[in-house]
C-alpha positions as CSV (number, residue, x, y, z in Angstrom):
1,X,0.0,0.0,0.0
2,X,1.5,3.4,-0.9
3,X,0.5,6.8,0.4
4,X,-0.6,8.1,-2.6
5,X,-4.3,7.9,-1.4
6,X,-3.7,10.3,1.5
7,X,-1.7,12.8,0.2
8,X,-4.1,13.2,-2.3
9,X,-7.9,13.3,0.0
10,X,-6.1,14.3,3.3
11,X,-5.8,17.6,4.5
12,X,-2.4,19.3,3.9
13,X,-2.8,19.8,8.2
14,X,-1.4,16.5,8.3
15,X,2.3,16.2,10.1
16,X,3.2,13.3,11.3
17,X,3.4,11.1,8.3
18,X,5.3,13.5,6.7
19,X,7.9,12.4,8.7
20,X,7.6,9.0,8.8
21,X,6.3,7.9,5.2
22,X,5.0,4.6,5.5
23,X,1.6,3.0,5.7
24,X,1.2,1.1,9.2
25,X,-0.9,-2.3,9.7
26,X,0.4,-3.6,13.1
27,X,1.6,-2.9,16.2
28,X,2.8,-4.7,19.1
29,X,4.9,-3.2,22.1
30,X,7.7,-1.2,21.6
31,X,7.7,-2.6,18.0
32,X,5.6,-1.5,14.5
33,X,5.1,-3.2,11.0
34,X,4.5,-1.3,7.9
35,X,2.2,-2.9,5.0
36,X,6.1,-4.0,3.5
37,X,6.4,-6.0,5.7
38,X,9.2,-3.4,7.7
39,X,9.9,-3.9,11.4
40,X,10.3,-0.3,13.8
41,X,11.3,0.0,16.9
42,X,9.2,3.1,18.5
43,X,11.2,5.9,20.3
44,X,7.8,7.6,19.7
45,X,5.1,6.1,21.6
46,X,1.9,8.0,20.6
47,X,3.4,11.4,21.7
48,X,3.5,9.6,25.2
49,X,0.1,8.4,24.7
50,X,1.2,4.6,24.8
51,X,3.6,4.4,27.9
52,X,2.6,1.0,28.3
53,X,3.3,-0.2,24.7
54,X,1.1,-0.9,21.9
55,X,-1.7,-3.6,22.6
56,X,-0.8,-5.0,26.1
57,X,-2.2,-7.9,27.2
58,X,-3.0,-6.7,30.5
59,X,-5.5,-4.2,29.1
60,X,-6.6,-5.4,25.9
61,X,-7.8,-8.5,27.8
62,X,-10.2,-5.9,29.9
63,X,-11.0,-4.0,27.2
64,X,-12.3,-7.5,24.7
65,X,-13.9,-8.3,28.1
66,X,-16.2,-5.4,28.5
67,X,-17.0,-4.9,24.8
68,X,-18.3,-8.6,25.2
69,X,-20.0,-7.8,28.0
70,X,-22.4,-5.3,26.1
71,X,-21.4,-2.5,29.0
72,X,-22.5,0.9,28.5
73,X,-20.3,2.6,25.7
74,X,-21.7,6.1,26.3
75,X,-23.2,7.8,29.3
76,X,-22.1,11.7,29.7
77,X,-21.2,12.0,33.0
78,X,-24.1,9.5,34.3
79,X,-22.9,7.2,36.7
80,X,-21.5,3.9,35.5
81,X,-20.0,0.8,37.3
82,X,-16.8,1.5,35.3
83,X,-16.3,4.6,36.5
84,X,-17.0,3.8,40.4
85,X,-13.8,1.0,39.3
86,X,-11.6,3.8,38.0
87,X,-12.7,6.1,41.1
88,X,-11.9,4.0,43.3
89,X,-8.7,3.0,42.1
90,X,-7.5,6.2,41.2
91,X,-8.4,7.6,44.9
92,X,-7.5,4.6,47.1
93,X,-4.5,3.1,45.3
94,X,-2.5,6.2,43.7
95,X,-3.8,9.5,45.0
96,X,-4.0,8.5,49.0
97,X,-0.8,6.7,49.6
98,X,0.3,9.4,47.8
99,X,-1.0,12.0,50.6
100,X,-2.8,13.7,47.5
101,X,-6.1,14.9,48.1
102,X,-7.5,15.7,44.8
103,X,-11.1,15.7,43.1
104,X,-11.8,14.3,40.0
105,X,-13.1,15.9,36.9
106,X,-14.1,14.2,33.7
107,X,-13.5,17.1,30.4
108,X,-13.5,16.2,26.9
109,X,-11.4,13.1,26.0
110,X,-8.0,15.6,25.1
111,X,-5.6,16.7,27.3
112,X,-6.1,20.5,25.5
113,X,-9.7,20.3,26.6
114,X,-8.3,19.3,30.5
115,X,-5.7,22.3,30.0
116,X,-9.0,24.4,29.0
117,X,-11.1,23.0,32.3
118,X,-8.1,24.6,34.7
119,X,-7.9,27.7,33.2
120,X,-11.5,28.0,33.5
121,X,-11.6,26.7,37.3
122,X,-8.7,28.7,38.0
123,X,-9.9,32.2,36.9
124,X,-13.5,31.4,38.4
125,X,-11.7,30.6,41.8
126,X,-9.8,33.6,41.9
127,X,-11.7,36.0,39.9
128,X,-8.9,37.1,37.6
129,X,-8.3,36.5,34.3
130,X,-4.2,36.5,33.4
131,X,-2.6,33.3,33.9
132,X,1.3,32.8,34.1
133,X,2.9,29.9,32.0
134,X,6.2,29.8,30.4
135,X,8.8,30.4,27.8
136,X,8.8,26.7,25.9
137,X,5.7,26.1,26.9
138,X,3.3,23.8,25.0
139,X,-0.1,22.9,26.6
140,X,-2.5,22.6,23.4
141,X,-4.2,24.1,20.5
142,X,-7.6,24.7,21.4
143,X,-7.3,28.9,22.3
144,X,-7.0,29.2,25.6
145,X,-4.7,25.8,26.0
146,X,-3.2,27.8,22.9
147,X,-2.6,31.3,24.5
148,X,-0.5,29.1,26.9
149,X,1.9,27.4,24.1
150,X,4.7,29.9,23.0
151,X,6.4,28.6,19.6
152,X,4.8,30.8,16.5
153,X,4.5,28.5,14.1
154,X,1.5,27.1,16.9
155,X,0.1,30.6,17.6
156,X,0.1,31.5,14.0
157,X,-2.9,29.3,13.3
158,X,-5.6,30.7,16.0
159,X,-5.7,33.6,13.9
160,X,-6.9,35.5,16.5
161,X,-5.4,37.7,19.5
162,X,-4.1,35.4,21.9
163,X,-4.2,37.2,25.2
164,X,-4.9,37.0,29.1
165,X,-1.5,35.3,29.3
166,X,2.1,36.5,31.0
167,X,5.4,34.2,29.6
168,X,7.8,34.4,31.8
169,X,11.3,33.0,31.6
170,X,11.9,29.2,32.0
171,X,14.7,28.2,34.5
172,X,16.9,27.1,31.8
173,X,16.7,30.3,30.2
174,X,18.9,32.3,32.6
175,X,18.8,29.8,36.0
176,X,16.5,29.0,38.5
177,X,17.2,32.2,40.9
178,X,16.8,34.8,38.0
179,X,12.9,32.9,36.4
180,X,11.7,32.5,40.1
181,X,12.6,36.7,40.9
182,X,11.2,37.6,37.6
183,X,7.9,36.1,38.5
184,X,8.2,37.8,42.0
185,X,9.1,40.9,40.5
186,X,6.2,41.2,38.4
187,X,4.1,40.5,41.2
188,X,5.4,42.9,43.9
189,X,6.6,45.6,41.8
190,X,3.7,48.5,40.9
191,X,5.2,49.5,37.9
192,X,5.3,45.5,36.0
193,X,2.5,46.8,34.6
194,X,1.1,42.4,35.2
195,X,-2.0,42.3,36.3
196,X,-2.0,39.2,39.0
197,X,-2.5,35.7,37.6
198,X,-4.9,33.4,38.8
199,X,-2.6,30.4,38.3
200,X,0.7,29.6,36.7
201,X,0.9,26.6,34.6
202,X,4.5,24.7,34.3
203,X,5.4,21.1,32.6
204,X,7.9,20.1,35.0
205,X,9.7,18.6,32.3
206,X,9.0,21.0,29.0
207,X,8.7,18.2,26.6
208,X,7.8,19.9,23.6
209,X,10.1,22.8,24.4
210,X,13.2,20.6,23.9
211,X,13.1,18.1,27.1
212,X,13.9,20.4,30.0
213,X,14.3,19.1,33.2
214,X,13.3,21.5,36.0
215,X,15.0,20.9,39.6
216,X,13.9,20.1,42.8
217,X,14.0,23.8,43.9
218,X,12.8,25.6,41.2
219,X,9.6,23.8,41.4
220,X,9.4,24.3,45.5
221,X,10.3,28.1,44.8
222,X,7.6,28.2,42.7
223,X,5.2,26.5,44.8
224,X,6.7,29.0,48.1
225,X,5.8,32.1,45.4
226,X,2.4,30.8,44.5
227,X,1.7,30.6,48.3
228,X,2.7,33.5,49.4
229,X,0.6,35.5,47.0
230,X,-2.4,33.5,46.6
231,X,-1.7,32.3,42.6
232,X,-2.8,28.5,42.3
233,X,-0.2,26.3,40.6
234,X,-1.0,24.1,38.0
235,X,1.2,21.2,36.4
236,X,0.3,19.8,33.0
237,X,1.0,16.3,32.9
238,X,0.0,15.2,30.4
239,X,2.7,14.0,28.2
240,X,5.2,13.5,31.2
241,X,3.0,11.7,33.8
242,X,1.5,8.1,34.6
243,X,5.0,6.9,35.4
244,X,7.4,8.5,32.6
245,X,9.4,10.7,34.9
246,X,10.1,7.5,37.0
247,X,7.3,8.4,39.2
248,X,3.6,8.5,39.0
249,X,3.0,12.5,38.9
250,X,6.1,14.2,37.6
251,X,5.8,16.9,40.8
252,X,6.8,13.6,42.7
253,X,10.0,13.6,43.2
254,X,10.1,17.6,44.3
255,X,7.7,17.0,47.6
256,X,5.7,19.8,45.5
257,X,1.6,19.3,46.1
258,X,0.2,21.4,42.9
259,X,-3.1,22.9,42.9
260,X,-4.5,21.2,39.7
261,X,-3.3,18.7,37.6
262,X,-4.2,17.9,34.6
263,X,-3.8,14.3,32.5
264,X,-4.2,13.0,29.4
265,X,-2.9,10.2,26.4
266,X,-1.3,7.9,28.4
267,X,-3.9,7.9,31.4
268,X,-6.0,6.6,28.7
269,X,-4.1,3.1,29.1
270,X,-4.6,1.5,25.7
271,X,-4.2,5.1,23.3
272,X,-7.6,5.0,24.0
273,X,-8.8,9.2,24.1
274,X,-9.2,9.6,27.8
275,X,-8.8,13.3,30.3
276,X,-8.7,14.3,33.9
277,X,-8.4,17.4,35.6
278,X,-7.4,17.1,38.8
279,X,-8.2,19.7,41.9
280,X,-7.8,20.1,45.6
281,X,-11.5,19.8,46.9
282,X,-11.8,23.8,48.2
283,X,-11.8,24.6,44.6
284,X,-14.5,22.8,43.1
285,X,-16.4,25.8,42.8
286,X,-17.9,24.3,39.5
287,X,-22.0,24.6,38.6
288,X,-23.4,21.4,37.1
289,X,-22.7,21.5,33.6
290,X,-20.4,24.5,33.7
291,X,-18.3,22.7,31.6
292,X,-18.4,19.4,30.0
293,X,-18.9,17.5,26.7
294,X,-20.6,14.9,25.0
295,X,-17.9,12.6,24.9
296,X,-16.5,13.5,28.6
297,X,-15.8,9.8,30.7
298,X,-15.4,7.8,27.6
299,X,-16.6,4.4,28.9
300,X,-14.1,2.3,27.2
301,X,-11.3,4.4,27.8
302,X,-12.0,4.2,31.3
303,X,-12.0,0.9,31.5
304,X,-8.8,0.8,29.4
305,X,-7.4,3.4,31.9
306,X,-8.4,1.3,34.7
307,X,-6.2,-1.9,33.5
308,X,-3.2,0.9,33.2
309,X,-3.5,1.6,36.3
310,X,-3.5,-1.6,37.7
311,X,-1.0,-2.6,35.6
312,X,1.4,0.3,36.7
313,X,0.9,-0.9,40.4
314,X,1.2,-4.9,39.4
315,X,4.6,-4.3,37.7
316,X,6.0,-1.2,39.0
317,X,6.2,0.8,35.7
318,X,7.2,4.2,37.4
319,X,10.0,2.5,38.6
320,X,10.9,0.4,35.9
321,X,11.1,3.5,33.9
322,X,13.3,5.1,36.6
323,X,15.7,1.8,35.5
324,X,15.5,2.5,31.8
325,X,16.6,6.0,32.4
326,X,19.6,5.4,33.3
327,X,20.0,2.9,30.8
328,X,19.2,5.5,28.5
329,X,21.1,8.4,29.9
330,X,24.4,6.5,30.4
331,X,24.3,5.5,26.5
332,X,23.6,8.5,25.5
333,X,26.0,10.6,27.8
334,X,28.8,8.0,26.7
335,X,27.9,7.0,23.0
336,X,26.1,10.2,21.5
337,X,27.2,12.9,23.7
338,X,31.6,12.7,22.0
339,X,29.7,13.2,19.0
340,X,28.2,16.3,19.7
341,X,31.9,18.1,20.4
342,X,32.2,20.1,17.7
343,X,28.5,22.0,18.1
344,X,28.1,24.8,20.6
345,X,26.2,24.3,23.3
346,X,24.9,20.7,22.2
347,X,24.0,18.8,24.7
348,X,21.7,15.4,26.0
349,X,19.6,15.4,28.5
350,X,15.9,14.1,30.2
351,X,14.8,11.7,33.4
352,X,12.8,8.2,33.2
353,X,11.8,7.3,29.5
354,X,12.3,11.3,28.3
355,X,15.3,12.4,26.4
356,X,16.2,14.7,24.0
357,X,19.6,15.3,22.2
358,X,20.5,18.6,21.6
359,X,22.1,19.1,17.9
360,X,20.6,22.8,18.2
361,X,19.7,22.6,14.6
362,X,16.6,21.4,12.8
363,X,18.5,20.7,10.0
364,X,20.5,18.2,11.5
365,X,17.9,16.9,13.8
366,X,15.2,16.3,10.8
367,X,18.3,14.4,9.1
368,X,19.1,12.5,12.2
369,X,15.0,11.2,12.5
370,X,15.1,11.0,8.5
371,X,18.4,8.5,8.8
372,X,16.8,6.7,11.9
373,X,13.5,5.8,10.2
374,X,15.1,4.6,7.5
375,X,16.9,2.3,9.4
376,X,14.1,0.9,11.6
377,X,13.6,3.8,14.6
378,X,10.6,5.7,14.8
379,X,11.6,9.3,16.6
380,X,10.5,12.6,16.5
381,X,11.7,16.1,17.3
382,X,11.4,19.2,19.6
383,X,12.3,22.0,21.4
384,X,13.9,25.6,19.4
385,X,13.8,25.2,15.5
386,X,12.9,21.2,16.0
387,X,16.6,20.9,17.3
388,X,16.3,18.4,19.5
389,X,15.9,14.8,18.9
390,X,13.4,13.3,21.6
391,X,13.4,9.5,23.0
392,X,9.9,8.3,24.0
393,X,10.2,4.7,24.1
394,X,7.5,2.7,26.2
395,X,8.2,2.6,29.6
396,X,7.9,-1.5,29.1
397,X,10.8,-1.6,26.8
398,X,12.5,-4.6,26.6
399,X,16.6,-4.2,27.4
400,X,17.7,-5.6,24.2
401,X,15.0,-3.6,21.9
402,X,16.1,-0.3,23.8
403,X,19.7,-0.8,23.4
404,X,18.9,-1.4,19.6
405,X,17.1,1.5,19.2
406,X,19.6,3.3,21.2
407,X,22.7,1.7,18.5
408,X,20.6,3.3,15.8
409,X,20.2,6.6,16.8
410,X,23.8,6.4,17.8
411,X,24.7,5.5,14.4
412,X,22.7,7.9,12.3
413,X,23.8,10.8,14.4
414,X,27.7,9.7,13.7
415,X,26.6,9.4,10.3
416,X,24.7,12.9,10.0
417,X,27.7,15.1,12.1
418,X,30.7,13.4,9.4
């Protein structure tokens, strides 16, 4: 099968394929088939929407199960037994040995439209309407997740005035000291000219934005700002959470207790289209249907999402990606890194199953990808002018397919810099 049949019916809005020009049938994993008959190993995962692999067992199983069972596929927000399951387990087996107190919202199955439900909960609560979020941000592209997300080529397509947002400076920008005064500075100083945000909104690792890891004390300095002058904190973890950061939530490992959260893809367990927003109780301020959507609580994806769960618990995932990580980040630190000498500023980096090589060039990063595809590794790009080569692999990875994927990228990025 060629491509010829969507390049000529589908919209040109189409990005994805474009970088990866195959037509694929199957899918098991960490591994893909093309309709050739073509083996890949995927350093892509869904956009961190599979971090359990393609089709596991463990889920599928509860997924053939239900559909068997003629449950309810569609109820709104109507109580269902599968949702009392996911309730419970989410409450009683993640969020309260975890000391977290949280409610739990259903939005629209998207993690732009959970993005959208905390800005709206966070500017009723507090009766303002600017919102902090940061350089190298990327939260969505619906218009309000979009106001959030800074890179142009993104905010070029609202076509309208994207406003009631601040950027600020990330902590890799200029340090950790120099974003968490800037952010005080604009709220202390009467001549910023910033009107006072309801909320700030961080990734704790900026995926999008190049894989940015932000330390242990920026995030509490943050959390010690937001305190002191009544701003809720928000962390978006959606592409970095359910265990890919080596812990569940991605705030885990700072002690940090955010305000809202807010999850999508890979809390969906199976790819299946699946969102939460996540608040402390004395802000559910919401009227019934203040927001919602016809497809909020998809019944099989909560199902699906239930089995991830349980299977994160069963086998330890969070921690098994804590393992991988430094399987991954010793490779790369000792195979890839020599090879990035002769560029300035180059550089690897990420935690748990997220890493990004730094070639600081989208030239050489698109022909890095290009060279891996061809030779079996699916991986895709980020960060300043698509720069930065970024490792998703499954968080289930077998040793052996990880190191081969690893060998590839290794190869094609020694081929590319000669």
């Amino acid at each position: 099968m060629t491509t010829e049949l969507f390049e000529k019916y589908e919209s040109q809005v189409r990005s994805y394929c474009r970088s990866f020009p195959t037509v694929f049938t199957r899918a098991k994993g960490s591994l893909l088939w093309d309709t050739d008959g073509r083996e890949y190993i995927d350093f892509f995962n869904g956009a961190g929407a599979l971090n359990y692999g393609h089709n596991p067992d463990f889920i599928k199983a509860r997924i053939a199960d239900y559909l068997a069972s003629d449950g309810i596929m569609h109820a709104l927000d109507m109580y269902t037994v599968p949702k009392a399951h996911f309730i419970d387990v989410l409450e009683n087996q993640i969020l309260i040995p975890k000391g977290l107190d949280y409610k739990v919202q259903f939005p629209g199955p998207t993690g732009t439209n959970a993005v959208e439900a905390a800005l709206k909960l966070a500017r009723k609560v507090k009766g303002r309407s600017n919102v902090f979020a940061l350089m190298g941000a990327f939260h969505g592209m619906t218009l309000g997740s979009l106001s959030l997300t800074t890179d142009w080529g993104s905010r070029a397509g609202a076509g309208v005035a994207l406003h009631d947002v601040t950027h600020v400076p990330a902590p890799y920008q200029y340090g950790d000291e120099f974003a968490l005064n800037y952010i005080e500075m604009l709220l202390t100083d009467d001549h910023s000219a910033t009107s006072k945000p309801a909320a700030i909104i961080i990734e704790t690792v900026q995926a999008e934005g190049g894989v940015y890891v932000f330390s242990n004390e920026y995030l509490q300095g943050l959390r010690r700002i937001c305190d002191e002058h009544g701003v809720l904190l928000v962390v978006d973890d959606i592409q970095i959470g359910c265990g890919r950061t080596g812990t569940f939530f991605s705030f885990e490992r700072s002690g940090v207790v955010p305000d809202i959260v807010t999850l999508s893809k890979s809390i969906g367990g199976y790819g299946m289209p699946f969102a939460l927003t996540l608040f402390k109780p004395e802000l559910d301020v919401w009227s019934p249907g203040e927001h919602n959507g016809t497809f909020r609580g998809n019944q099989l994806a909560i199902v699906a999402a239930t089995g991830g769960l349980e299977l994160s618990l069963a086998e330890d995932v969070p921690g098994g990606a804590a393992r991988r990580g430094e399987v991954i980040g010793t490779y790369l630190r000792e195979q890839v890194a020599p090879l990035l000498n002769r560029i300035p500023q180059a550089d690897v980096r990420g935690i748990g199953c997220i890493w990004g090589v730094d070639v600081r060039s989208g030239e050489t990063a698109a022909a890095i990808t290009r060279e891996c595809f061809e030779n079996g590794v699916i991986m895709e790009r980020a960060g300043r002018d698509n720069g930065v080569v970024k490792l998703m692999p499954s968080l289930l990875i077998p040793d052996e397919e990880l190191l081969a994927g690893l060998k590839v990228l290794r190869d094609a990025t020694a081929k590319v810099l000669a």
